[in-house]
C-alpha positions in Angstrom: 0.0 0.0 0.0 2.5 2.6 0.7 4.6 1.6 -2.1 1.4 2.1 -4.3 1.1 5.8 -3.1 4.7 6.5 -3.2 3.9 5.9 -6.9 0.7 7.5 -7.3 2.1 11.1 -6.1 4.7 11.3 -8.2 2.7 10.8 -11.2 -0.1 13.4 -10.8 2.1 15.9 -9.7 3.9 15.5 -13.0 0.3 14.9 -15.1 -1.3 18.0 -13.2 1.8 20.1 -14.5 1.7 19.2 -18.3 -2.0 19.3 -18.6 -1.8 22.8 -17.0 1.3 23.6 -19.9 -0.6 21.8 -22.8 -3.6 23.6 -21.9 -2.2 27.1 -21.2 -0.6 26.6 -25.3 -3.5 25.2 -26.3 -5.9 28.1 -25.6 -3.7 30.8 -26.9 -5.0 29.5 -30.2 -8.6 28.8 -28.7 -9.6 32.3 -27.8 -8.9 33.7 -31.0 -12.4 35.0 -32.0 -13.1 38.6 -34.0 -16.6 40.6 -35.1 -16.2 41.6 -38.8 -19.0 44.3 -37.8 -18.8 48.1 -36.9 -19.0 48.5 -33.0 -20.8 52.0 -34.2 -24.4 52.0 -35.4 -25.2 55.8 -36.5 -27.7 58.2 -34.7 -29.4 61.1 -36.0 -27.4 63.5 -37.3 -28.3 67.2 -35.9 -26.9 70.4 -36.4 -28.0 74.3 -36.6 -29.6 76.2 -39.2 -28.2 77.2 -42.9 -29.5 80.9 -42.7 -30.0 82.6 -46.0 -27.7 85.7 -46.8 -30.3 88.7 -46.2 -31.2 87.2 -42.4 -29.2 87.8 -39.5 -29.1 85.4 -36.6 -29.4 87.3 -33.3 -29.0 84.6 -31.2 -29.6 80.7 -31.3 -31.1 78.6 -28.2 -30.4 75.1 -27.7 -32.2 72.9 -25.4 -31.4 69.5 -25.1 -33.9 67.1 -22.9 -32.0 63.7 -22.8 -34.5 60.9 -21.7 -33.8 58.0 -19.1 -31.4 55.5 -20.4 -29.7 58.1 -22.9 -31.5 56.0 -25.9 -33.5 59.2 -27.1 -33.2 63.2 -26.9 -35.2 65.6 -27.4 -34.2 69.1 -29.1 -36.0 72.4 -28.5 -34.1 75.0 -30.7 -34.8 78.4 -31.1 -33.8 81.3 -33.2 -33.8 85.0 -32.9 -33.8 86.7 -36.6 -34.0 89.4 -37.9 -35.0 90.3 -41.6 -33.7 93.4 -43.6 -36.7 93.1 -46.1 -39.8 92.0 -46.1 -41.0 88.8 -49.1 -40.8 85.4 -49.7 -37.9 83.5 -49.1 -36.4 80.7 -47.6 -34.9 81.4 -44.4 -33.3 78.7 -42.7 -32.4 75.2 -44.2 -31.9 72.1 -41.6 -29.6 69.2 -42.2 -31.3 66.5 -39.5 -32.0 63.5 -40.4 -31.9 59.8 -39.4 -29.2 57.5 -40.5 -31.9 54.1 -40.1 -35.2 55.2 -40.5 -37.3 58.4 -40.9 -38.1 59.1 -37.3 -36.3 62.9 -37.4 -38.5 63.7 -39.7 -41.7 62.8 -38.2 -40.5 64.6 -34.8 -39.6 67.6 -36.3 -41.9 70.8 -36.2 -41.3 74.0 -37.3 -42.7 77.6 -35.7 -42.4 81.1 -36.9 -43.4 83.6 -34.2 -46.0 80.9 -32.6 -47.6 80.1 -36.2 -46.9 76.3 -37.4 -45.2 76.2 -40.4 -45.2 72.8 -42.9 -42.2 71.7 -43.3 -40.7 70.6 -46.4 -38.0 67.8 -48.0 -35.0 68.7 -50.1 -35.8 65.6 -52.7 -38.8 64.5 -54.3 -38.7 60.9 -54.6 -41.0 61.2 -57.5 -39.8 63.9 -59.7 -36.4 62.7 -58.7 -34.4 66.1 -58.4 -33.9 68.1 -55.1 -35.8 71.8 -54.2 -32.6 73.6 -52.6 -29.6 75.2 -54.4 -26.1 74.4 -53.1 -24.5 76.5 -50.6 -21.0 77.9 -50.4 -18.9 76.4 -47.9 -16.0 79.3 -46.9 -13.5 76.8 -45.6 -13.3 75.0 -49.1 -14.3 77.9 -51.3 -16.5 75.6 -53.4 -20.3 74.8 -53.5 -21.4 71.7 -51.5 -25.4 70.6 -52.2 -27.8 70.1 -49.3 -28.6 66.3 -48.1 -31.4 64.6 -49.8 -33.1 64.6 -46.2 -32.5 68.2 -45.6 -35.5 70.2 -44.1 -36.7 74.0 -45.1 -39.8 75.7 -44.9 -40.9 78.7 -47.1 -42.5 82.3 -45.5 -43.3 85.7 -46.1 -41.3 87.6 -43.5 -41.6 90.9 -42.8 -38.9 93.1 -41.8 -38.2 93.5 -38.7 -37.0 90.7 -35.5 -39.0 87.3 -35.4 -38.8 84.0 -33.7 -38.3 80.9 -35.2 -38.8 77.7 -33.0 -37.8 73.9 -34.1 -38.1 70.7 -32.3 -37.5 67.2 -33.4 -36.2 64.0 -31.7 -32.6 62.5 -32.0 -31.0 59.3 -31.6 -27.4 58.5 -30.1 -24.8 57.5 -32.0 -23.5 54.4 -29.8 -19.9 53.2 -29.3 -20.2 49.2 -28.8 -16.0 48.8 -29.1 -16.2 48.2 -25.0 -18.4 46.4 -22.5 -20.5 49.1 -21.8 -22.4 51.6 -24.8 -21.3 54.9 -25.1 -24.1 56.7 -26.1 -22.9 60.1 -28.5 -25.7 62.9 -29.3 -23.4 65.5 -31.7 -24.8 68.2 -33.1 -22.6 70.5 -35.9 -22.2 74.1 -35.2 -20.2 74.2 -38.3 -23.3 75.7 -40.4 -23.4 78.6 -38.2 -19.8 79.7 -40.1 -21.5 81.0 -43.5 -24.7 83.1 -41.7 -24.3 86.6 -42.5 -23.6 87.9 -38.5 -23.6 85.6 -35.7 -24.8 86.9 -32.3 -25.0 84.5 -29.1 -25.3 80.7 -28.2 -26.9 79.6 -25.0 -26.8 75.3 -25.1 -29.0 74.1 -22.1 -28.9 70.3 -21.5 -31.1 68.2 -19.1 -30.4 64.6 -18.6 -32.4 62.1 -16.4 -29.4 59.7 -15.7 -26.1 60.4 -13.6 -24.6 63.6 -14.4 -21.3 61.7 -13.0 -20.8 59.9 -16.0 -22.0 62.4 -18.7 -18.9 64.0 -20.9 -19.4 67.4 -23.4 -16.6 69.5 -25.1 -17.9 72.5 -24.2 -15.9 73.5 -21.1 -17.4 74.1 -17.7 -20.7 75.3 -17.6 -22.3 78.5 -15.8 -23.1 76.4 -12.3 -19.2 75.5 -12.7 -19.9 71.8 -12.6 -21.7 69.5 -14.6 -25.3 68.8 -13.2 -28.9 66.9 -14.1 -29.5 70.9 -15.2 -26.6 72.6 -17.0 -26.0 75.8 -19.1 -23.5 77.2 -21.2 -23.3 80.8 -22.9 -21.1 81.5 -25.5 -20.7 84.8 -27.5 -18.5 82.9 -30.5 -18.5 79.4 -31.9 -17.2 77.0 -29.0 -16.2 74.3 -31.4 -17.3 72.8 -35.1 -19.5 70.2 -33.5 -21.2 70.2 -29.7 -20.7 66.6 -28.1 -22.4 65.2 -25.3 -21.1 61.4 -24.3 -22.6 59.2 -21.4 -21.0 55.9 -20.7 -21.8 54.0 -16.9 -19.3 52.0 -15.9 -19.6 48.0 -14.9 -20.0 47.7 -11.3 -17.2 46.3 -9.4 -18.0 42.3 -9.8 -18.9 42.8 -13.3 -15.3 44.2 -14.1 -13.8 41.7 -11.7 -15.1 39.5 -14.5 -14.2 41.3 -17.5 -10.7 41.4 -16.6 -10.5 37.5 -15.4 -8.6 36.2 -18.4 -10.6 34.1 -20.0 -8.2 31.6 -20.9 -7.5 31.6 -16.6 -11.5 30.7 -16.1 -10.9 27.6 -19.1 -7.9 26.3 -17.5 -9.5 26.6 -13.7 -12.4 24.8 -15.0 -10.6 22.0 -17.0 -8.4 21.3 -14.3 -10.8 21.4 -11.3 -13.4 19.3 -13.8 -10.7 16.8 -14.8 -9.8 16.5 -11.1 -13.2 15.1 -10.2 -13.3 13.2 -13.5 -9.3 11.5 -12.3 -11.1 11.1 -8.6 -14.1 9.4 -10.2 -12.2 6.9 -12.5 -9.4 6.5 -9.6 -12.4 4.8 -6.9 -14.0 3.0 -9.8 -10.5 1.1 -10.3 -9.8 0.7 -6.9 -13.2 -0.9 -6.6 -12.3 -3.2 -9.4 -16.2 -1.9 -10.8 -17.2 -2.7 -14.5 -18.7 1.0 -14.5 -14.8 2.4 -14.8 -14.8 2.3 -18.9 -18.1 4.4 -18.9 -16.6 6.5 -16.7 -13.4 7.4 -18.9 -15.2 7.8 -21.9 -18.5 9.9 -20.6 -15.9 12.6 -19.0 -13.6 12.4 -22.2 -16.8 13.9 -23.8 -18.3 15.6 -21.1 -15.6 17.9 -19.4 -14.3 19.5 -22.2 -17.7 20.9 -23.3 -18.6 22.1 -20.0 -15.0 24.0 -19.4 -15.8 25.6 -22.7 -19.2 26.3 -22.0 -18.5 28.0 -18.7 -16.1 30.7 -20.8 -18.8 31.2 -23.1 -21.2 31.8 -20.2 -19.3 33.8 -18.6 -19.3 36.4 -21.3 -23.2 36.8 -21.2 -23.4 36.5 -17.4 -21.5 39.3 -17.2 -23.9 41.5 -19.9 -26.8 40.4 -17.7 -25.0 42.5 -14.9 -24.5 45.0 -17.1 -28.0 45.3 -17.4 -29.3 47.4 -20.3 -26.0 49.6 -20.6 -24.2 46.2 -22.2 -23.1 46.8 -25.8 -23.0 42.7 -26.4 -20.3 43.2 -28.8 -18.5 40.3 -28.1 -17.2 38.4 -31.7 -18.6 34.9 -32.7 -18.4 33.8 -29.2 -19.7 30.6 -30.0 -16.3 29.7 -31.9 -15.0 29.3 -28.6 -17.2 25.8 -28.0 -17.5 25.3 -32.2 -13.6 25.4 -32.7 -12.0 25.0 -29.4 -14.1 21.7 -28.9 -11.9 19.6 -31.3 -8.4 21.2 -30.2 -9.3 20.2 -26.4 -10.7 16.7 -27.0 -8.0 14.7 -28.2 -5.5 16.0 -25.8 -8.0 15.9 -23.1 -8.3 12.3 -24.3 -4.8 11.2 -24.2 -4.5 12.7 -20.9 -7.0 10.8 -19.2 -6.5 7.5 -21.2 -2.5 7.8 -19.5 -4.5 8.2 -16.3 -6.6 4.7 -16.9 -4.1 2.8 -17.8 -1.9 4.0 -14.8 -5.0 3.4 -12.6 -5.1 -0.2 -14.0 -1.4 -0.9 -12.8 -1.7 0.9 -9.9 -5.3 -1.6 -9.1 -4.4 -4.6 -10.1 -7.0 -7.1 -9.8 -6.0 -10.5 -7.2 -6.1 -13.2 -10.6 -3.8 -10.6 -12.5 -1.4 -10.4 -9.6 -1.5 -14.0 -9.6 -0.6 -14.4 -13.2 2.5 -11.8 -12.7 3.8 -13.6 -9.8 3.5 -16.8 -11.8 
């Protein structure tokens, strides 16, 4: 008996250190999954008014009402003009629109001093040919036509100030590349560089989340911090394009998880699972039971597939604590069972087949010992 265990040892500590090796190799070439597909998907793009040359823009009002979740905002924008003449024109042309779907353009309303205004589309899809002229962009000193989806509406102003009011909804434009969304609602000042005179901009933003984890490029606001309520004022163009980012972070557990290697949780689970496996086969030798061949060849099959499976779970039990902020941008995750299946089996099988017939030395039944001896 104690020579039997003074052989035993030996050999698992030296089996328990080259599966741990083979494995460790192994999954380096395991893990290697990939998404082919943007981590962005496109919001609605926004941005102030193209103002026609014989307008000037006393001031422009934005307020932003960002709804629980960050998934939707709502834009209240309005402008103080003033026109030099009175007659028909187009004032102010709006380049919002949708990048999936035509929900911007359902949303958005248009008011000229409290009177609704209809609001018309660049194209007509059935004449095929678009309404507005091009516009001269300064920067490139060349004419640039308006989007298909661009908005205008046409009015007799008479001279003098008035106030023109537009709402519409907007989507975010969300950043899936990490484990959390970030949720992007931009909206392009740039426009507001070929208006005639430009006067003030006051930017107001309300948000229904954690103000802790919103992110704008437009410096610090009036209150000094960012809050639930903010406001800006600015008597020039802050920058090309306002942002407003929100991203929540995982929760301590969940990003204990995300940064447990994933190749660390495979091997853990392999080794502990082929542990019991060993443990299982070992008693059903040393009871000499007719069970010990099922036994090897159920857990050649079995553990494998569970050590894989508990990586591949891991990845959505850690979305579910994510909760609805998860981007679930993960790769073809199931390549880790599809592909790293067949690279673990046979090894796993040689491994444990070494163990069997080591067991069956080691638990030699009385007639074999007999016929040795003999």
């Amino acid at each position: 008996m104690i020579r039997e265990q003074l052989a035993d040892e030996p050999f698992e500590r030296i089996l328990m250190r080259r599966i741990i090796l083979g494995l460790l190799l192994l999954s380096t070439s395991m893990f290697s999954y990939a998404n082919m597909a943007s981590p962005i998907i496109d919001g609605t793009n926004a941005s102030t008014a193209y103002s026609s040359k014989d307008i000037d823009i006393l001031s422009e009002n934005i307020d932003i009402n960002i709804a629980e979740g960050f998934n939707k905002a709502d834009y209240d924008v309005t402008y103080e003009i003033y026109s030099a003449k009175e007659g028909d024109r187009i004032p102010l042309v709006f380049e919002v629109f949708g990048s999936i779907g035509n929900d911007a353009d359902k949303s958005f309303m248009v008011e000229v001093d409290g009177q609704a205004v209809p609001v018309l589309i660049n194209y007509d899809y059935e004449s095929h040919s678009k309404s507005l002229p091009a516009y001269h962009d300064p920067e490139t000193d060349t004419a640039v036509q308006f989007h298909n989806d661009a908005k205008y509406f046409e009015i007799n102003l008479s001279e003098g100030n008035h106030v023109i009011n537009v709402k519409y909804s907007a989507y975010p434009t969300v950043n899936r590349s990490d484990w959390t969304n970030q949720y992007i609602y931009s909206y392009s000042l740039k426009p507001a560089k070929t208006w005639k005179s430009f006067g003030d901009l006051t930017v107001t933003l309300k948000i229904a989340d954690e103000s802790q984890y919103l992110k704008t490029n437009l410096g610090e606001p009036l209150s000094g911090m960012i809050k639930a309520d903010s406001k800006w004022f600015f008597d020039h163009l802050p920058n090309d394009v306002l942002e407003i980012s929100y991203r929540q972070p995982p929760s301590s557990l969940a990003q204990w998880l995300i940064d447990l290697d994933g190749r660390v949780v495979f091997l853990v689970s392999i080794v502990l699972l082929g542990f019991m496996h060993y443990r299982s086969l070992r008693s059903s030798h040393k009871k000499h039971s007719k069970q010990a061949k099922a036994i090897l060849w159920s857990g050649v099959f079995i553990v494998p597939l569970i050590a894989l499976m508990i990586v591949f779970y891991k990845i959505y039990f850690i979305d579910w604590l994510l909760g609805e902020h998860a981007s679930r941008y993960h790769g073809y995750t199931l390549l880790i069972v599809i592909f790293g299946y067949p690279l673990v089996l046979p090894f796993y099988l040689i491994i444990m087949k070494l163990c069997d017939s080591y067991l069956k030395r080691v638990f030699l039944q009385p007639s074999q010992v007999g016929t040795k001896r003999a």
